[in-house]
Each structure stands twice: as C-alpha cells, then as structure tokens.
N, C-alpha and C positions, 0 to 999 in steps of 0.2 A: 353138537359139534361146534365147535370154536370157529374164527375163522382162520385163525394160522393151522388149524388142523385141516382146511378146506382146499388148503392149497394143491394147484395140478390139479384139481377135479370140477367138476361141473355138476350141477344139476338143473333138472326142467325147473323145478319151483324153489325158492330162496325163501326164508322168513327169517328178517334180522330185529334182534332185542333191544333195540339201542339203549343199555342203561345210566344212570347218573353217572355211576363209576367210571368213567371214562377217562385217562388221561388229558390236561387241560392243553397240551400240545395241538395248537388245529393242522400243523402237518400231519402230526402220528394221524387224530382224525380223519381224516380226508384220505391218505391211504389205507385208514383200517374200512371207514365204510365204500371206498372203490374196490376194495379185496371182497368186501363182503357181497357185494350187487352185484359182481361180472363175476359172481361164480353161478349164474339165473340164468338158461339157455331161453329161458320163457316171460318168465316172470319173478319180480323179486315184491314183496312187502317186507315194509320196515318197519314197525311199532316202537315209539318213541317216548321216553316215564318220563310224563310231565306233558306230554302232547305240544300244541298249537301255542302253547306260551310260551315253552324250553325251545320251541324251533325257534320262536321270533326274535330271541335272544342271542341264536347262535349260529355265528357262521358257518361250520359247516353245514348242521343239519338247513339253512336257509336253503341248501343247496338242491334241495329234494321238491320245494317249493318248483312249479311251472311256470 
C-alpha cells in the first residue's frame, strides 16, 4: 500500500521503504515520511536504500536519527 493510499487509516505496525526515487523536494519529503509514521498506532520501521550514508547526507531522513 502506498502512503497516499494509507490515508484516514491506521495501523498497529508501519514498515516504510524509503527508496532513491524520491522527489528531491525536502518539503514534499518531510510530509510524505510524517504521513507515512503516524499512520503506526505502535510501531513504525523505516528501511532506508543506501542506509547510514544516504541518512548522513540527508535532511530529512537526519530526522529519524535520535
């Protein structure tokens, strides 16, 4: 499921694909991956292509950092 498909619904557990493709917009970002999380009444995982290097490069995903 998509996350514009996810929309109005919830679930216990979340798993998000974060891939390259992504729009280079960090607005659109930043509200595609707050759409994607607070759809987790429990838990969300995010798995990330490119890992711990594409995070340290990028503002949003920085955001996931603690």
């Amino acid at each position: 499921m998509t996350v514009h498909g996810a929309k109005n619904q919830e679930f216990d557990r979340v798993v998000v694909l974060w891939p390259y493709g992504i729009k280079k917009d960090p607005l659109f970002q930043r509200k595609l991956l707050y759409n994607a999380v607070t759809r987790a009444k429990r838990e969300a995982v995010i798995l990330v292509q490119g890992g711990d290097a594409r995070i340290a490069k990028d503002s949003t995903l920085q955001l996931l950092r603690g």
